[in-house]
C-alpha positions in Angstrom: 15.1 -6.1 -13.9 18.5 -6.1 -13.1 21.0 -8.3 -12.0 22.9 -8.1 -8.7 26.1 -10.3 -8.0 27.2 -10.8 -4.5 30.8 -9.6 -3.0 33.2 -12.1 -2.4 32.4 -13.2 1.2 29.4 -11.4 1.4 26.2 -12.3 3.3 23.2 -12.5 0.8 20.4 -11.2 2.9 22.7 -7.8 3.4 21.5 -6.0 0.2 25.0 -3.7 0.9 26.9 -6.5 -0.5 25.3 -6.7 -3.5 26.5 -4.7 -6.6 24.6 -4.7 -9.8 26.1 -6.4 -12.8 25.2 -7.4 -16.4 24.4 -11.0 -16.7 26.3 -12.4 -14.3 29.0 -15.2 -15.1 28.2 -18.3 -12.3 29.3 -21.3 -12.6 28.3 -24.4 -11.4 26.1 -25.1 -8.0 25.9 -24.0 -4.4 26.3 -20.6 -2.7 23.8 -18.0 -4.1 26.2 -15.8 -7.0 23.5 -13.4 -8.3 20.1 -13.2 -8.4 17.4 -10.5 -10.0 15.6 -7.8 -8.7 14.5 -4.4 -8.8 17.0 -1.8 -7.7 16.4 0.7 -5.2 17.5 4.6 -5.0 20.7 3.4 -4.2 21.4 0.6 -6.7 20.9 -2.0 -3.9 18.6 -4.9 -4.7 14.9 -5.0 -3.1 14.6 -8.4 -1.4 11.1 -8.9 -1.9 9.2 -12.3 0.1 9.0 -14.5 -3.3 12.6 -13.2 -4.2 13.6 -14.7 -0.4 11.7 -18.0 -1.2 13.2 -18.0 -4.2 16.8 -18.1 -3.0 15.8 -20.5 -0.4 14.4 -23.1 -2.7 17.6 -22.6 -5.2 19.6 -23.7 -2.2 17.5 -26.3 -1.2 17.0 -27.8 -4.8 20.9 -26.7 -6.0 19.5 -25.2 -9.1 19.3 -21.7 -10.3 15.8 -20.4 -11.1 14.8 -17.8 -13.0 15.9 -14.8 -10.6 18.9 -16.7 -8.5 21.9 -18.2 -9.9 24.4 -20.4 -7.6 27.9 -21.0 -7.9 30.5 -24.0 -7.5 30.9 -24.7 -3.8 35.0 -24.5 -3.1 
């Protein structure tokens, strides 16, 4: 599956401002920086339930897992 970084300023449930990437470079913890899912028609990441539960527990916790990484809050 690919990965899918997320536009500076850009909301992460908007799959629109998502663009996909190789292995993304985050650092640190925090707001959501990539995460990894299957691309539709349009190269736009599939938000999938687990993928959205996924995100939310990264934030929650402050730790990547294995589809969403996080990046240094400012």
């Amino acid at each position: 599956m690919p990965w899918f970084q997320l536009v500076a300023g850009g909301d992460p449930a908007d799959p629109n401002d998502w663009i996909i990437t190789g292995k993304p470079s985050c650092t640190g913890v925090g707001y959501i920086c990539a995460i990894q899912t299957s691309a539709n028609a349009n190269n736009k990441p599939v938000f999938t339930t687990p993928l959205r539960n996924e995100m939310t527990h990264a934030l929650n916790t402050q730790m990547n897992t294995a589809n969403v990484h996080l990046r240094s809050i400012p």
